[in-house]
TORMAR-923638 format. One record per residue (C-alpha): z negated, x, y negated; residue in one letter. Coordinates in nm, 2 decimals. Each point is the difference from the previous one (the first is absolute). Layout:
! residues N
       zz       xx       yy   aa
        Z        X        Y    A
...
//
This chain:
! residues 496
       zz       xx       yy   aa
    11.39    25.46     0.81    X
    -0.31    -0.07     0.25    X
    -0.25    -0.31    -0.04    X
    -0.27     0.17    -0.02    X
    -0.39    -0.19    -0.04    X
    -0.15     0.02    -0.29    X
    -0.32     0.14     0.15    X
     0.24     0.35    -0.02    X
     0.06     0.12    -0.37    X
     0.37     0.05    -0.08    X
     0.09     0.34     0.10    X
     0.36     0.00    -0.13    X
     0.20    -0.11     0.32    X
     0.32    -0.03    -0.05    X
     0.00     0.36    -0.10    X
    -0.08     0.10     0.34    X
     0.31    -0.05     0.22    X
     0.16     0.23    -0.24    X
    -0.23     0.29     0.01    X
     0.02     0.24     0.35    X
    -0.33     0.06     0.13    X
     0.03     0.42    -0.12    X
     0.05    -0.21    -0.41    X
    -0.28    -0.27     0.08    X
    -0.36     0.13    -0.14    X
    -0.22    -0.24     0.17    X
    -0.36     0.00    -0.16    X
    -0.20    -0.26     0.23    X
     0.01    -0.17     0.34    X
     0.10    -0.32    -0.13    X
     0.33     0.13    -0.15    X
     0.04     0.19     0.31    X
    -0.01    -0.30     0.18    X
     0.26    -0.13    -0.23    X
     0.26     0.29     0.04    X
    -0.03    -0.02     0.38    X
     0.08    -0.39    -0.04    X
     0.29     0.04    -0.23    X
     0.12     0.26     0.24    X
    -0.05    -0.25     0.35    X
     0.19    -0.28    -0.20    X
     0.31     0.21    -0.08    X
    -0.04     0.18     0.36    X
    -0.04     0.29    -0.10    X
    -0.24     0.13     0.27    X
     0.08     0.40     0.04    X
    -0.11    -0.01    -0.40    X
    -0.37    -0.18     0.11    X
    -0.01     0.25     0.31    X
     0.05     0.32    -0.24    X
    -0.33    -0.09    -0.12    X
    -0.14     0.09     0.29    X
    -0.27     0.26     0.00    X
     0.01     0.37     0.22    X
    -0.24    -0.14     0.23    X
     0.18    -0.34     0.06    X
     0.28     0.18     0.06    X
    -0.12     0.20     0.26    X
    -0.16    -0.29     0.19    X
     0.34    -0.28    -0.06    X
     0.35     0.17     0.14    X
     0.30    -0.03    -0.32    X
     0.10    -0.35    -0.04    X
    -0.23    -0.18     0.22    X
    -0.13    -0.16    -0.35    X
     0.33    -0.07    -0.12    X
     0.10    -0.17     0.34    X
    -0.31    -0.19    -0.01    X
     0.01    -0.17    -0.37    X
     0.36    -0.07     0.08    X
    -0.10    -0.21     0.29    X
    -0.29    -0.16    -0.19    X
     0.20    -0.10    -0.32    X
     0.22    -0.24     0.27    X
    -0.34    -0.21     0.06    X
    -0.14     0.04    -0.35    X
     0.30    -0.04    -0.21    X
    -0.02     0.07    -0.34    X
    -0.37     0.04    -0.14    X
    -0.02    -0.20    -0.32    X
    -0.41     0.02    -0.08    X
    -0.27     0.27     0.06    X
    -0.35     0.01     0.00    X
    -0.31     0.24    -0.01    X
    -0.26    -0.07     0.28    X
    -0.17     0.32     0.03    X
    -0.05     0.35    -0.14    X
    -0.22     0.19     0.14    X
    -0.01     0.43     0.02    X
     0.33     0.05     0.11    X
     0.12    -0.28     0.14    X
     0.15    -0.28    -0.24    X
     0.11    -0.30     0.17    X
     0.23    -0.28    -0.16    X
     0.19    -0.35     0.10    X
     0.34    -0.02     0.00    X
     0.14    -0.31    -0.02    X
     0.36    -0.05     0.19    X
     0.25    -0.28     0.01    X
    -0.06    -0.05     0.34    X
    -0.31     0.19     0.10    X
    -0.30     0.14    -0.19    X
    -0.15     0.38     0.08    X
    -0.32     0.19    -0.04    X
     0.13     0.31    -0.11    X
    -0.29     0.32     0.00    X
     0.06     0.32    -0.17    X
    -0.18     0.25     0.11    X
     0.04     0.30    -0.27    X
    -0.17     0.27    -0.19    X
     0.23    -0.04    -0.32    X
     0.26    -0.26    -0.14    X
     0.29     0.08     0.15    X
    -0.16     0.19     0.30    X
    -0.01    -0.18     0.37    X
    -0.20     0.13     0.23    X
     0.00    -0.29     0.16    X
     0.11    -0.39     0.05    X
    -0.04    -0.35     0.17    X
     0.28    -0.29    -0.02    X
    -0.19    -0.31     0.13    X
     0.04    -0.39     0.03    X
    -0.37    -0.01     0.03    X
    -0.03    -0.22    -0.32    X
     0.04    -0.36    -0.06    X
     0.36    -0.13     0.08    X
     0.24    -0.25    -0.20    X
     0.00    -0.21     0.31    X
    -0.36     0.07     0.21    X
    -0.10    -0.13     0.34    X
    -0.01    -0.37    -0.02    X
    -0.35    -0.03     0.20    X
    -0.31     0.20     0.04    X
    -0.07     0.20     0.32    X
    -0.26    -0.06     0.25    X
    -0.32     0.20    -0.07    X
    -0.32     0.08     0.09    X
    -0.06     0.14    -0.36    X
    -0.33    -0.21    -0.18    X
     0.14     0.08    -0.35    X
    -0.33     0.02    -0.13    X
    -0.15     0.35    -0.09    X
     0.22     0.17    -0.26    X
     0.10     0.25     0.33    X
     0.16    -0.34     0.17    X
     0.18    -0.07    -0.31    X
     0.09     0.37    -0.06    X
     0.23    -0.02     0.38    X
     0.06    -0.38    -0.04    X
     0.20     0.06    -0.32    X
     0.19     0.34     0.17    X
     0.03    -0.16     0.36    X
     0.19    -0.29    -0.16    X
     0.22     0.22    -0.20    X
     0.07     0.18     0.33    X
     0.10    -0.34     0.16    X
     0.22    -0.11    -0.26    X
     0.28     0.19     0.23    X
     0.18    -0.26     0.21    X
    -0.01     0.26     0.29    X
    -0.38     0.04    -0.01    X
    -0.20    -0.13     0.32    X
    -0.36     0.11     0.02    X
    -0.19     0.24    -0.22    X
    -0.37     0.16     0.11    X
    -0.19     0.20    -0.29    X
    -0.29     0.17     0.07    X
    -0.26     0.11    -0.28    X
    -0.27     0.23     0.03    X
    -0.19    -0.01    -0.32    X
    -0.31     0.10    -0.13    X
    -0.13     0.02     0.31    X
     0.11    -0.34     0.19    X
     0.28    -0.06     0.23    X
     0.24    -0.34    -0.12    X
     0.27    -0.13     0.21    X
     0.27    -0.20    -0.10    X
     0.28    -0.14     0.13    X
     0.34    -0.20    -0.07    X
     0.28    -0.20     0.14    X
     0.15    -0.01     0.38    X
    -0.04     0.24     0.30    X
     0.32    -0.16     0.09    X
     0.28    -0.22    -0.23    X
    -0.07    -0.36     0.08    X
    -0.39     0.09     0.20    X
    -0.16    -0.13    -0.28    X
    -0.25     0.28     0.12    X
    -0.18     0.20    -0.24    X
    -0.05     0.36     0.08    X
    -0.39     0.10     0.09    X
    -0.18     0.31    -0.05    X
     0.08     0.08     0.39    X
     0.39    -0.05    -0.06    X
     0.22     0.26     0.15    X
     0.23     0.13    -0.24    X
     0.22     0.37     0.00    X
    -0.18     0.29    -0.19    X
     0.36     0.25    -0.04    X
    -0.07     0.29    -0.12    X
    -0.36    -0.04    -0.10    X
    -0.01     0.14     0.33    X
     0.11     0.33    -0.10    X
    -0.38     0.04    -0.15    X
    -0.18    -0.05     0.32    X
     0.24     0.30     0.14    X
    -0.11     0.25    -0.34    X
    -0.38    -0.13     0.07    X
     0.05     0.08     0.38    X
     0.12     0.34    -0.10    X
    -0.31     0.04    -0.25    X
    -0.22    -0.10     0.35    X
     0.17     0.32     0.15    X
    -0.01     0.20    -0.29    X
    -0.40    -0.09    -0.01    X
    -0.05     0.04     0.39    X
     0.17     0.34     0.01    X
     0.30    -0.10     0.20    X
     0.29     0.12    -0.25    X
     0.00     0.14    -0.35    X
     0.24    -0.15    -0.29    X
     0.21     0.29    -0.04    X
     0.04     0.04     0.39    X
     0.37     0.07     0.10    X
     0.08    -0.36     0.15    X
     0.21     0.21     0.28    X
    -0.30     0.10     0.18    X
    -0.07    -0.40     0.09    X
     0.37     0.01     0.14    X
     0.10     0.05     0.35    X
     0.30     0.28    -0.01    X
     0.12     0.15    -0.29    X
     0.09    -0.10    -0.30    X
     0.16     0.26    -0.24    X
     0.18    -0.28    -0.19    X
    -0.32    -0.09    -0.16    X
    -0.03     0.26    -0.23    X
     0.16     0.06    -0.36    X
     0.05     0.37    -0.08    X
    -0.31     0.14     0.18    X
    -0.19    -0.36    -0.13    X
    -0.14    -0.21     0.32    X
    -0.04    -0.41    -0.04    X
    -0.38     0.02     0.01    X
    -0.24    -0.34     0.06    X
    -0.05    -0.06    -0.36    X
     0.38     0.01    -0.04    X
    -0.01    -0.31     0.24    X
    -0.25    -0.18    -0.17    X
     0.11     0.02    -0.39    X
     0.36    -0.01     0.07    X
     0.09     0.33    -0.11    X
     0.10     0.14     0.36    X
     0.43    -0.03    -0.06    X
     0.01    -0.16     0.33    X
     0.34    -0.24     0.04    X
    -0.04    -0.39    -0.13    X
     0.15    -0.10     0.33    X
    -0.13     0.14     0.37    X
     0.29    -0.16     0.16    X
     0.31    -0.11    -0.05    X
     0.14    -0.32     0.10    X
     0.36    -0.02     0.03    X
     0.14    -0.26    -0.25    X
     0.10    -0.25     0.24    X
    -0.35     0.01     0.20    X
    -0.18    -0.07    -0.34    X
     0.24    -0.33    -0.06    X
    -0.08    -0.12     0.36    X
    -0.40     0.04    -0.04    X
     0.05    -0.17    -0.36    X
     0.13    -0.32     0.19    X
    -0.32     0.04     0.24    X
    -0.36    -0.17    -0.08    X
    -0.27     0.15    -0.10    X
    -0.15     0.01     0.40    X
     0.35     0.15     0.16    X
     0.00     0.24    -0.31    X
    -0.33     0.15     0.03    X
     0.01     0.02     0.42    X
     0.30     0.24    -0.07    X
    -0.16     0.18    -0.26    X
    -0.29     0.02     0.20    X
     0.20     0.21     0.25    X
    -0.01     0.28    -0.27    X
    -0.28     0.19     0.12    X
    -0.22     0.34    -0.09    X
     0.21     0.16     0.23    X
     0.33    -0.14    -0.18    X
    -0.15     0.13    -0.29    X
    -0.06     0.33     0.10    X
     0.32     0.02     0.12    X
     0.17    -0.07    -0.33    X
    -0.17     0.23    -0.16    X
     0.16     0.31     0.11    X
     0.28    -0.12    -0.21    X
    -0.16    -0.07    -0.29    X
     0.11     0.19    -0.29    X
    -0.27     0.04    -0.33    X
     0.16    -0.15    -0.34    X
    -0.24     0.20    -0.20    X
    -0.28     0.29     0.05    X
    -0.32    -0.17     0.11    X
    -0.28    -0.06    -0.23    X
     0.28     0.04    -0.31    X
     0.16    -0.36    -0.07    X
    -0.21    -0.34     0.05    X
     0.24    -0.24     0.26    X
    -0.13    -0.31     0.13    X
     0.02     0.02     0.34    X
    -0.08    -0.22     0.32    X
     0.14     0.24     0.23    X
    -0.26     0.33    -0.12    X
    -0.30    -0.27     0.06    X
     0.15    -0.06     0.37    X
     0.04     0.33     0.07    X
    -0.35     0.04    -0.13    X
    -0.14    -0.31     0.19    X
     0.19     0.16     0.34    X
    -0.23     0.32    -0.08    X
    -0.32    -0.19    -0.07    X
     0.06    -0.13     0.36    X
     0.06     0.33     0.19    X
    -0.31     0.15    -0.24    X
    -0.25    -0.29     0.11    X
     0.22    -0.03     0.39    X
    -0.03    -0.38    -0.08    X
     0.23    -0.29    -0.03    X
     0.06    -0.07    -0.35    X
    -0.09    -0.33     0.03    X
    -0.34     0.05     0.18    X
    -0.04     0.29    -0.28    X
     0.05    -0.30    -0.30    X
    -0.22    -0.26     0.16    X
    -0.27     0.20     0.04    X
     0.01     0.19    -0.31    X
     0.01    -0.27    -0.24    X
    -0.28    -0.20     0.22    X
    -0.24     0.29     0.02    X
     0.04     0.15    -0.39    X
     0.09    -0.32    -0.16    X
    -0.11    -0.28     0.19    X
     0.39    -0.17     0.06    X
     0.02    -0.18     0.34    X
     0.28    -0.18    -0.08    X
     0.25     0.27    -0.13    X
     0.25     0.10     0.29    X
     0.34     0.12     0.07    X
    -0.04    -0.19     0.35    X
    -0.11    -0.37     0.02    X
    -0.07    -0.22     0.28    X
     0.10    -0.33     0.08    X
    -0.28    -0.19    -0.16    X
     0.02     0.19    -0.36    X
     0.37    -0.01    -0.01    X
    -0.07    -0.37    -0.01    X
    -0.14     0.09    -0.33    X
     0.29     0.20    -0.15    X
     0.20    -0.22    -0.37    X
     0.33     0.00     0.10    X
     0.17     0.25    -0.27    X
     0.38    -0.11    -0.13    X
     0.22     0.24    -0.10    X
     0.21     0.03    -0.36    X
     0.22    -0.26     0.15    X
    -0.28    -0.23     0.08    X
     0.06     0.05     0.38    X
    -0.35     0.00     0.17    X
    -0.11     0.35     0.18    X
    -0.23    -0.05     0.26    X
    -0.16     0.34     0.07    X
    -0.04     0.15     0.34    X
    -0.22     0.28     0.07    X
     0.17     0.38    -0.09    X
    -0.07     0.25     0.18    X
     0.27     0.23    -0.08    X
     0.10     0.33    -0.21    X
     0.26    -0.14    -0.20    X
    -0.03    -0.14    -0.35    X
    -0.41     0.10    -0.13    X
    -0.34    -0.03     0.12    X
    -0.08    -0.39    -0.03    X
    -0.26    -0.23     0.10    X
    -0.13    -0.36     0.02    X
    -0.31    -0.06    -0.19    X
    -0.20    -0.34    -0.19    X
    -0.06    -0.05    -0.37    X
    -0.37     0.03     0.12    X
     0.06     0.33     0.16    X
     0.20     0.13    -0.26    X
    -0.27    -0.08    -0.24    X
    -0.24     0.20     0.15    X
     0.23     0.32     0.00    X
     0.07    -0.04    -0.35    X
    -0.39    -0.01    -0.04    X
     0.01     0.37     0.15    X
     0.30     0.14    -0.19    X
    -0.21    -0.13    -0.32    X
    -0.32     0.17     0.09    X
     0.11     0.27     0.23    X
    -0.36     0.08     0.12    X
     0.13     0.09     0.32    X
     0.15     0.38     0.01    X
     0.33    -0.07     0.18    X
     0.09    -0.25    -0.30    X
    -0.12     0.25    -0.29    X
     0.24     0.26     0.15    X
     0.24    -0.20     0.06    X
    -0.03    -0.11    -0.33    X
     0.06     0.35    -0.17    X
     0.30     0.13    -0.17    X
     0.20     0.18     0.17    X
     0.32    -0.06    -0.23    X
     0.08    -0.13    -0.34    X
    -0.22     0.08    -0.31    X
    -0.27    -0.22    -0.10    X
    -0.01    -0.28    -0.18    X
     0.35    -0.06     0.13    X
     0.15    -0.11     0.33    X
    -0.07     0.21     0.26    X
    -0.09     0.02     0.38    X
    -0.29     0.11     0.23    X
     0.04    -0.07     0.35    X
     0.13    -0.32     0.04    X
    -0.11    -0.14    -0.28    X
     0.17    -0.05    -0.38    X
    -0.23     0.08    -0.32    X
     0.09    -0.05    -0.36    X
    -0.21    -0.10    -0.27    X
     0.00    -0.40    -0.16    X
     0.08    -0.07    -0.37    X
    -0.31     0.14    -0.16    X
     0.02     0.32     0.22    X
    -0.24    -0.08     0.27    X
     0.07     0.09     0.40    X
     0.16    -0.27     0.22    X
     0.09     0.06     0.38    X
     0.25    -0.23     0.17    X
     0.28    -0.06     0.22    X
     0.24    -0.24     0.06    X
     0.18    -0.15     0.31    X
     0.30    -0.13     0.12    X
     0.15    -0.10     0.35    X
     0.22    -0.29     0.06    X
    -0.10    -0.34    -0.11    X
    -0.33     0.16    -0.14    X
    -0.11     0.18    -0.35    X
    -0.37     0.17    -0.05    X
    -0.24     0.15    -0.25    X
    -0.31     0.17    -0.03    X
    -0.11     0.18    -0.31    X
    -0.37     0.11    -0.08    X
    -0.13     0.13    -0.33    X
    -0.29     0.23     0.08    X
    -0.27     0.01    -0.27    X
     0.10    -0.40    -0.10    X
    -0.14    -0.18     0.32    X
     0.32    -0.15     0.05    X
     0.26    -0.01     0.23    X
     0.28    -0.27     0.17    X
     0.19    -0.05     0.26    X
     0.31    -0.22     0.04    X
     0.21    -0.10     0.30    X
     0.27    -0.25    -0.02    X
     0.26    -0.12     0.31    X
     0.31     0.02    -0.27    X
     0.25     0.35    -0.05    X
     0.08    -0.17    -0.37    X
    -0.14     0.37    -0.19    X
    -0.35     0.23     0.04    X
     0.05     0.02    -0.37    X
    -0.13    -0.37    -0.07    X
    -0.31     0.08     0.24    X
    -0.12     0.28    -0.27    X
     0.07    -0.25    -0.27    X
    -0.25    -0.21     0.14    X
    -0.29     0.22     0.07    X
     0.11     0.16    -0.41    X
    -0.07    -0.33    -0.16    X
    -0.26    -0.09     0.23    X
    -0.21     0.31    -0.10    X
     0.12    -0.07    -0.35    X
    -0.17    -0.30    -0.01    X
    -0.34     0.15     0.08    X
    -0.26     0.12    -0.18    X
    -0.10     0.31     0.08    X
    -0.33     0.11     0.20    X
    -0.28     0.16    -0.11    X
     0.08     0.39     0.03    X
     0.33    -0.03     0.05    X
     0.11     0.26    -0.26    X
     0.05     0.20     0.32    X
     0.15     0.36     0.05    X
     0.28     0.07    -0.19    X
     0.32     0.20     0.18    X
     0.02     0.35    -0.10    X
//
């Protein structure tokens, strides 16, 4: 039988690994959480999938979960104690203590026994944490400091952490703070002008781009995407259905994962490259390479019908912005994000002087990636931005006074309050049912956030030079926010 704490009433136990999940009537969240646990001790994983939900379903392929737990239960071992930290709406979240590692483990669900849903994380304390503090700038004096002091030192418990910059815009007032090394051994704390990768947050500067079009008269959502395209295209339909510009920018548009591909043997030999050797001979993928490609691309599913994440549609779409503006892309980002949202240090292309600026990110191996400038089609829009910078877009995406970011900001697929997409940009609703906005990032060496809950005058942003998981960077800004008391007026407008 488990070891359970005694903060959790008995909930008979040992009964559990007997009963199949179709026998087990499970009554509360807490003995939920208990049937999942017997279930990942005994490795039984398919039986904690089944619980899974329609909607997760649709958005996790078969046995992804399964796969996953199986890998996690090697680091955890078996998990002997569990804990509630925090129920809230629909999302209950709870400790699990392992032999050998400890989890934060949150259910998202609209019954016991539902998951719509879930988050495995380290982000909690650790049976063996990081023997000294890191470097800050943080005071630790106003209950905000303490709020990201106690959640940036969770973060760099992780031996593989380097440097960590969170940026708050609350109630009104821009905070900075920042953690650790720009580089392992610098002894260099990261500023609020530090370089760092963005990933995909990119892809929502290309949906507000398209908004900017949209509002200037230049295209129209549901405009066949073919009539951007130089030749024809008749593969870019799915029985009579074009891939139209909103396809591109919710990830709905059935387009292929993969514009290119490699042959196995190429992919080994740019593995055993560096980052700079890499990215020159990606860089040789062009708009035109694209373009090319595409006349052998074959749909996977009827556009606008099934949600796909995909970094090719928003290249395809960012190739388009280009030939709808006839501007480089990069001139097009530059001054976009100077002239709507104030940025002047959010690029794809950087000069000698601000590269000098750029953390050095490290891979999951801990091999440091220097980034060079990209300039290609292959991979998904990307640029280089500062936790300063980043800030003040995040300031936008929360208030959205300006008319690019409220369209941009519409739904266009999903139904409210759960996840869905407008053009660029992911939506769903936090734990009491409120409206957040976000995306996350990831390029080699790097992981991003930015979130913003309109109607709560709050929003973060989080850029770290580490690969080590974007799921720990949303555990940060969750118990950050958690901490916090809410504003004035921040009942805010409910998802419907």
């Amino acid at each position: 039988m488990l070891s359970f704490s005694t903060t959790l009433p008995a909930l008979g136990l040992a009964l559990l690994p007997m009963l199949s999940q179709a026998q087990a009537v499970l009554t509360s969240y807490r003995q939920f959480n208990d049937s999942l646990v017997a279930q990942f001790n005994r490795g039984d994983f398919r039986a904690m999938e089944a619980y899974s939900s329609a909607a997760l379903r649709q958005m996790e392929p078969a046995g992804s979960m399964s796969k996953y737990l199986a890998g996690l239960q090697a680091k955890t071992g078996r998990i002997s104690t569990t804990l509630v930290l925090r129920e809230q709406g629909r999302q209950h979240s709870f400790e699990w203590k392992g032999d050998k590692q400890n989890l934060r483990v949150t259910l998202v669900s609209s019954a016991p026994g539902v998951l719509d849903d879930y988050t495995f994380s380290d982000f909690i304390a650790q049976p063996q944490p990081r023997p000294t503090a890191a470097r800050t700038d943080n005071r630790r004096k106003t209950p905000l400091d303490l709020a990201v002091d106690q959640a940036a030192t969770l973060y760099l418990q992780h031996p593989d952490a380097v440097g960590l910059s969170v940026g708050v815009y609350y109630q009104g007032q821009h905070y900075l703070y920042n953690y650790g090394e720009v580089e392992k051994g610098s002894g260099r704390l990261p500023t609020a002008r530090t370089y760092y990768a963005s990933g995909s947050i990119a892809k929502t500067v290309v949906g507000t781009l398209l908004a900017q079009a949209v509002l200037d008269k230049k295209a129209r959502l549901s405009d066949d995407i073919r009539q951007y395209l130089p030749g024809a295209y008749p593969n870019l339909e799915w029985e009579g259905q074009p891939v139209q510009l909103g396809h591109l920018a919710n990830h709905t548009s059935g387009l292929p994962w993969t514009a290119h591909a490699y042959p196995r043997a190429l992919q080994d030999s740019l593995g055993r490259l560096d980052m700079a050797q890499r990215t020159a001979y990606y860089n040789r993928y062009t708009a035109d390479s694209l373009l090319g490609d595409m006349h052998r691309f074959k749909l996977n599913s009827k556009p606008g019908t099934a949600y796909r994440y995909n970094g090719v549609a928003m290249l395809v779409l960012q190739l388009i912005i280009e030939r709808i503006y006839q501007q480089p892309y990069e001139q097009l980002l530059t001054s976009f994000l100077k002239t709507h949202y104030g940025l002047a240090d959010t690029k794809r292309v950087l000069n000698p002087a601000e590269r000098q600026r750029y953390a050095t990110g490290y891979d999951a191996k801990g091999r440091p990636q220097h980034q060079p400038n990209y300039t290609g089609y292959w991979g998904g829009p990307m640029f280089a931005t500062t936790p300063a910078d980043l800030l003040k877009y995040a300031q936008a995406a929360l208030t959205a006074q300006n008319s690019a970011m409220q369209l941009a900001q519409q739904r266009t697929w999903g139904t409210a309050p759960g996840f869905g997409h407008g053009l660029g940009w992911m939506l769903d609703a936090d734990a009491a049912g409120l409206p957040v906005v976000y995306h996350n990032g990831n390029s080699p060496g790097f992981n991003a956030r930015l979130v913003a809950y309109p109607g709560q005058d709050l929003a973060f942003v989080v850029l770290v030079n580490d690969n080590i998981s974007q799921a720990r960077l949303t555990e940060l800004t969750e118990l950050v926010k958690q901490q916090l008391p809410a504003p004035a007026g921040a009942a805010g407008k409910r998802l419907r």
